[in-house]
C-alpha positions in Angstrom: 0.0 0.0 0.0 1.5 3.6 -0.6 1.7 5.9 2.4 -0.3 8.4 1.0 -3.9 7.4 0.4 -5.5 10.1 0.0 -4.4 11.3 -3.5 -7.6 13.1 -5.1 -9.1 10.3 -7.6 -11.2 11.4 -10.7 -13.5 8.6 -10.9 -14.6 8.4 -15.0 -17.5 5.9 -15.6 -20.7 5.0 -13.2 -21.3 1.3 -14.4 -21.0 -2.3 -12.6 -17.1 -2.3 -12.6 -17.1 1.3 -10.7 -20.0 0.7 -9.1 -20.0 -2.5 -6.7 -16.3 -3.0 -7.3 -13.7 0.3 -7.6 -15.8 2.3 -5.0 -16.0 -0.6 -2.9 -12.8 -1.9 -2.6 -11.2 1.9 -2.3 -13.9 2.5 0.7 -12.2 -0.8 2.9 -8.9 0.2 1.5 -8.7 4.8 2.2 -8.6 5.6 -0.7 -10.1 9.0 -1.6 -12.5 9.3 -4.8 -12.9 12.9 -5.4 -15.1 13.3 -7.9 -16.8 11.4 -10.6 -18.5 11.7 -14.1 -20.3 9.3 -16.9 -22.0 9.1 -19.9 -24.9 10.0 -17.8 -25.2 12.5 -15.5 -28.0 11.2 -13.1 -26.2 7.8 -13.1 -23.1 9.2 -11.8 -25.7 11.4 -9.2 -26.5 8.2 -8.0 -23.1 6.5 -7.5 -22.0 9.5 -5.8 -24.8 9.5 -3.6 -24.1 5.8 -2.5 -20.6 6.2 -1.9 -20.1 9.7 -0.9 -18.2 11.6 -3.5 -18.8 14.9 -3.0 -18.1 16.0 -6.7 -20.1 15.2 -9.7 -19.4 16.5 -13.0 -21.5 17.2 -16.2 -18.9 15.2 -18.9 -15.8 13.2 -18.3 -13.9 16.8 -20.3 -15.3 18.5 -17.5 -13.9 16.1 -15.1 -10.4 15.6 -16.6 -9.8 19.5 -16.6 -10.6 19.8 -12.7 -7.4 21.2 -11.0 -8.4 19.2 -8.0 -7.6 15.8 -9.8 -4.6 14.1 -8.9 -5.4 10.5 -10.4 -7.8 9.3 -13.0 -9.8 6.1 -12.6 -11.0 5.0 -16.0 -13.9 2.4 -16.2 -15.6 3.0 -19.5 -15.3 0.4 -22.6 -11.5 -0.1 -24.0 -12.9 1.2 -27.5 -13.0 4.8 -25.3 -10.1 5.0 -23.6 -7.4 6.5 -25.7 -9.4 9.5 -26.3 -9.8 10.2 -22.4 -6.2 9.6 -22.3 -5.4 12.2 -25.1 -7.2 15.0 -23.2 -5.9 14.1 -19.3 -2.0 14.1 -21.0 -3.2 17.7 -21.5 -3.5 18.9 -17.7 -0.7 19.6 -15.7 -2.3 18.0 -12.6 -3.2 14.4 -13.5 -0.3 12.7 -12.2 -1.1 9.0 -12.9 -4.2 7.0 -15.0 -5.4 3.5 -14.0 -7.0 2.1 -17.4 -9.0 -0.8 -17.5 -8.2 -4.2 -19.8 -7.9 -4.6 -22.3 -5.9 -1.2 -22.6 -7.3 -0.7 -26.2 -9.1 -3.1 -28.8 -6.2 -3.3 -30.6 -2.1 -3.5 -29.6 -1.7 0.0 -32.1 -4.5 1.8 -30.0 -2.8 0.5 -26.7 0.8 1.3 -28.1 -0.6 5.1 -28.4 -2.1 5.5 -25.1 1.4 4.0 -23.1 3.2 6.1 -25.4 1.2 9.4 -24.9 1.8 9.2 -20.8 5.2 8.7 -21.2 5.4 11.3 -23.3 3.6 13.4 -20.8 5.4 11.8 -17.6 1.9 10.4 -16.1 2.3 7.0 -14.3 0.2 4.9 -16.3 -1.2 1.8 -14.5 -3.2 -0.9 -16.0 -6.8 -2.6 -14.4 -5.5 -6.7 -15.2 -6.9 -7.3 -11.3 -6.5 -10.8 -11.3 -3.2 -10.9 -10.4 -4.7 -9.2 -7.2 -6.9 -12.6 -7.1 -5.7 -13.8 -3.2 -4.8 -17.3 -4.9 -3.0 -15.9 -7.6 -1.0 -13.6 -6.0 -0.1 -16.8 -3.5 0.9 -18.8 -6.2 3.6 -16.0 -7.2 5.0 -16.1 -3.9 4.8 -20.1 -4.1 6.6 -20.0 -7.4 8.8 -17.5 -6.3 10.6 -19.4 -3.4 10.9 -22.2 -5.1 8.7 -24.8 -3.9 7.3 -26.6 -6.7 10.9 -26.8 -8.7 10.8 -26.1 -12.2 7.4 -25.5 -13.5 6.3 -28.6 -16.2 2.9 -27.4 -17.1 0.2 -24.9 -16.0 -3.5 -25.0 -16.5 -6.5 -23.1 -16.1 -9.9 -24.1 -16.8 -12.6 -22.1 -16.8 -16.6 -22.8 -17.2 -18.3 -19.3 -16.7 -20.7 -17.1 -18.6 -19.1 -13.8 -18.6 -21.7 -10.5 -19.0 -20.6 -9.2 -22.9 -21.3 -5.5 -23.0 -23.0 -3.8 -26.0 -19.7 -2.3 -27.4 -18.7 -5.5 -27.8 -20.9 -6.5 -30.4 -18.7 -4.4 -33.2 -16.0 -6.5 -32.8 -15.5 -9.6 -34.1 -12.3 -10.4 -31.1 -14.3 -11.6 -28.1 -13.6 -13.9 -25.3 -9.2 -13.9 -25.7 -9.3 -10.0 -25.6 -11.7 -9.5 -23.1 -11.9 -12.5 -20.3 -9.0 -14.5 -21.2 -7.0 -11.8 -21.0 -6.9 -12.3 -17.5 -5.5 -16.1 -18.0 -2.9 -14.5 -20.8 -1.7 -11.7 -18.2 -1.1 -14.0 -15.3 0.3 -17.1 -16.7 3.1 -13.7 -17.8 3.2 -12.8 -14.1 3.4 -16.4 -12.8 6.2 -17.3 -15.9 7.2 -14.6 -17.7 6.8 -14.2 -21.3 6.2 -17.1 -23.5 8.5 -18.3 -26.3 5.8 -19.5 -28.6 1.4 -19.3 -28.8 -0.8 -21.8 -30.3 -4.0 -21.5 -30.0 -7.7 -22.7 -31.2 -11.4 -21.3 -31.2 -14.7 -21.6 -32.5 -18.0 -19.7 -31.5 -20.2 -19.6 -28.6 -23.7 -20.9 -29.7 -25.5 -18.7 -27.0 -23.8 -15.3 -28.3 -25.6 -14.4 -30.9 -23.7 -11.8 -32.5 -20.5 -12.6 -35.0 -17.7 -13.6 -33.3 -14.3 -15.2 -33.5 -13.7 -17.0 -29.7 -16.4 -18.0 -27.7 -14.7 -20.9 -26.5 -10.6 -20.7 -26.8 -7.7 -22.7 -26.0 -4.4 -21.5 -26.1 -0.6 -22.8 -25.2 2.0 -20.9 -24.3 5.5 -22.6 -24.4 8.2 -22.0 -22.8 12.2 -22.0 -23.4 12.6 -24.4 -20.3 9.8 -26.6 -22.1 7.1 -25.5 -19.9 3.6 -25.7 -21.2 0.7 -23.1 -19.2 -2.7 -23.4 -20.9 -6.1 -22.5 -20.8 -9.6 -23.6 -21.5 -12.2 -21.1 -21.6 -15.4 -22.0 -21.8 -18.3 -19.5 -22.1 -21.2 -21.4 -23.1 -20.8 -24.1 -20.1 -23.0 -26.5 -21.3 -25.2 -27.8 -18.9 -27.1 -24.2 -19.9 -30.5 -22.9 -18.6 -32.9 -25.0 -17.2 -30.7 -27.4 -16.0 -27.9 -27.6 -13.4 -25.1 -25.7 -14.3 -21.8 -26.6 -12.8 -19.7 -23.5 -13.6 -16.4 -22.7 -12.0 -12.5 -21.4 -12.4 -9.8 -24.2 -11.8 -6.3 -24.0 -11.8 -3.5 -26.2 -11.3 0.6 -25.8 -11.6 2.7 -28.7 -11.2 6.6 -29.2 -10.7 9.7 -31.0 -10.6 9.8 -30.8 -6.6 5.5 -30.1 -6.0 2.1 -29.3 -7.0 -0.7 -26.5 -6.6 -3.4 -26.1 -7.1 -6.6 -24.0 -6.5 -10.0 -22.0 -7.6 -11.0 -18.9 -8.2 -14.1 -17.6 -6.4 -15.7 -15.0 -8.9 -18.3 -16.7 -11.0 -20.5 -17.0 -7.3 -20.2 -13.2 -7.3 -21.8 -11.6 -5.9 -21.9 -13.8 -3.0 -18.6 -13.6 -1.7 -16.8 -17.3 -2.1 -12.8 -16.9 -1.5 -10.4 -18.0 -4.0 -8.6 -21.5 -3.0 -5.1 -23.2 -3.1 -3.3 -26.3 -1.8 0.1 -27.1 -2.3 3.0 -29.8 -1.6 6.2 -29.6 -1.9 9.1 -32.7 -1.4 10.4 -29.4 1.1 7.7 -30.5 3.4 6.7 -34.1 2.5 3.7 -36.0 2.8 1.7 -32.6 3.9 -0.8 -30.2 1.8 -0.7 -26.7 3.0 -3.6 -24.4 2.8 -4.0 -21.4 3.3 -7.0 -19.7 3.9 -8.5 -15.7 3.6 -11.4 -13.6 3.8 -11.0 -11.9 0.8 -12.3 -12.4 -2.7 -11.1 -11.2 -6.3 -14.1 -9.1 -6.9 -14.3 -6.6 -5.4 -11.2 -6.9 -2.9 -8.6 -7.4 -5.6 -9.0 -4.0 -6.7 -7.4 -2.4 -4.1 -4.3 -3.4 -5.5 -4.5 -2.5 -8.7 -5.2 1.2 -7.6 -2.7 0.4 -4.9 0.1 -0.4 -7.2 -0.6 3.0 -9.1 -0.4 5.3 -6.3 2.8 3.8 -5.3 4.1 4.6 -8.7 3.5 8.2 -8.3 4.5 8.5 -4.8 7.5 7.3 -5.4 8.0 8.0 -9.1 8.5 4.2 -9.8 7.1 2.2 -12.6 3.8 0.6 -11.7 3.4 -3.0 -11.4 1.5 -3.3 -14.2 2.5 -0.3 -16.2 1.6 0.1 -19.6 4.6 -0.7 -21.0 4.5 -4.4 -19.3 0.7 -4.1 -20.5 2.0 -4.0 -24.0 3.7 -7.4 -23.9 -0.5 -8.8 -22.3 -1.5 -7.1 -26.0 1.2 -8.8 -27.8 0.2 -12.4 -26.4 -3.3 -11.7 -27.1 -2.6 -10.7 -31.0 -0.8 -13.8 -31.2 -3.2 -16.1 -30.3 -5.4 -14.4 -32.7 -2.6 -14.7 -35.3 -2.3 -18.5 -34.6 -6.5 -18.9 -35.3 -6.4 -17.2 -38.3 -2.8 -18.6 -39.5 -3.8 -22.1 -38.0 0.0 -22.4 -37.1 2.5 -21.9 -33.6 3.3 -18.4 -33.6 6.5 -17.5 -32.7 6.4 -14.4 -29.4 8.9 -12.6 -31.1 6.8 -12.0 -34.1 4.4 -10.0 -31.9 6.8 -7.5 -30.2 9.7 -7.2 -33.1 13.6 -6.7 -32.1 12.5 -2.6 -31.3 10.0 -3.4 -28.8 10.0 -3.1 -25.3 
């Protein structure tokens, strides 16, 4: 957590993600939103009634030029982000911009906005919560000391039936880009960045409008041989009407142990805790589990706001800046380029010998 919490957040956007998880998480965490604005004015009334914002503005313009504003909290679609962006570069008081994910539709689109606060010298920190997921984050730590060995292969699995909102439906990129982004950007926090993406997708029947990945399943190898993949499933077959038996698993294994765990969101919004177990040959013949109170959605986004206003109070690089944010985009445009190509793609392809 930074020292300061009370850094004057300009809260754009009054929907579900704001709503019941930003303003939520910020209340149990001190944070201080200052003021907010959205596409509608009595919507962003009401959200500022609930949770005690004592500014409300007509527009998000009106909101970015407040001289107040010391941070902007972005929660609109990804197709509307770069032009918020290119105004708040503008004001000599924002001094950092939590963006949601995707950072843009497309990796040129996300490329411009990373480049545009870098420009301007604006910490740029980017919304991929679920490496704030209590499990996930243990995992890291797991991983990190060295208690499952060398990673051999990484899964997730995934039977949920996301919400896919109306902007969506001009696109033709669906579930990689918008859910399994979240899978793509933490197997690279858990691993690193892949040497090579192959991946596969058809349709959802439910989702009715034209679309590339419904369901997806994409490999990312390793140089040390390790394999992390993931199988997203939206539709979740059995569907409505019938018992559904919908859930997030995960699993790592090792040369010297094993974890493995859930993830609590799709029982949102009851609040069901993420899980993990591991063993390790450091402690034999014993699972360890840990246990918390806390739950991806909405506590996880404390952190990602967290990690920002670190970055500006100490003029570091956020966690998960935008230029680390890039390399998420890259991985996602490659397993869109393996689809369409129906081949391996190689990692490099997707960032080139002059990118960071």
């Amino acid at each position: 957590m930074p020292r300061r919490r009370d850094f004057r957040i300009g809260c754009i956007g009054s929907g579900f993600i704001m709503r019941d998880c930003h303003l939520a998480a910020y209340r149990d965490a001190g944070f201080n939103p200052a003021a907010i604005a959205s596409r509608t004015y009595e919507n962003a009334k009401a959200v500022a009634d609930q949770w005690g914002i004592p500014k409300v503005h007509r527009t998000w313009e009106e909101l970015v030029q407040d001289p107040d504003i010391e941070i902007l909290d972005i929660a609109v679609p990804p197709d509307r982000q770069l032009d918020i962006v290119r105004a708040a570069v503008r004001q000599p008081h924002i001094r950092g911009i939590l963006c949601q994910k995707p950072l843009a539709m497309n990796s040129a689109e996300a490329r411009g906005i990373v480049e545009l606060c870098e420009r301007a010298g604006i910490k740029l920190g980017v919304n991929s919560n679920m490496r704030y997921d209590q499990s996930i984050r243990a995992l890291k730590t797991i991983l990190d000391k060295g208690y499952l060995g060398e990673p051999v292969l990484a899964t997730i699995e995934m039977r949920a039936i996301p919400h896919w909102q109306d902007f969506l439906h001009r696109y033709e990129t669906l579930e990689m880009l918008n859910m399994g982004i979240h899978h793509i950007d933490a197997f690279r926090y858990l691993f690193g960045d892949p040497k090579s993406v192959t991946a596969v997708a058809r349709p959802d029947p439910r989702t009715a409008f034209k679309h590339i990945d419904g369901i997806s399943q994409y490999t990312f190898q390793y140089e040390n041989e390790l394999m992390a993949t993931s199988l997203d499933d939206v539709w979740a077959w059995p569907g409505e009407g019938t018992e559904k038996d919908i859930y997030i698993k995960w699993r790592v294994a090792g040369t010297e142990g094993l974890a493995q765990g859930t993830i609590g969101w799709p029982s949102y919004p009851e609040r069901v805790p993420s899980t993990l177990e591991f063993t390790t040959r450091q402690s034999p013949d014993c699972w360890l589990r840990p246990t918390w109170d806390k739950v991806w959605f909405p506590d996880a986004f404390q952190g990602t706001m967290a990690q920002l206003l670190r970055a500006v109070e100490t003029d570091s690089e956020p966690e998960i800046g935008g230029r680390d944010n890039l390399r998420t985009m890259a991985a996602v445009d490659a397993c869109y380029k393996s689809i369409a190509e129906r081949r391996t793609v190689d990692f490099a392809e997707m960032i080139g010998p002059d990118r960071s």
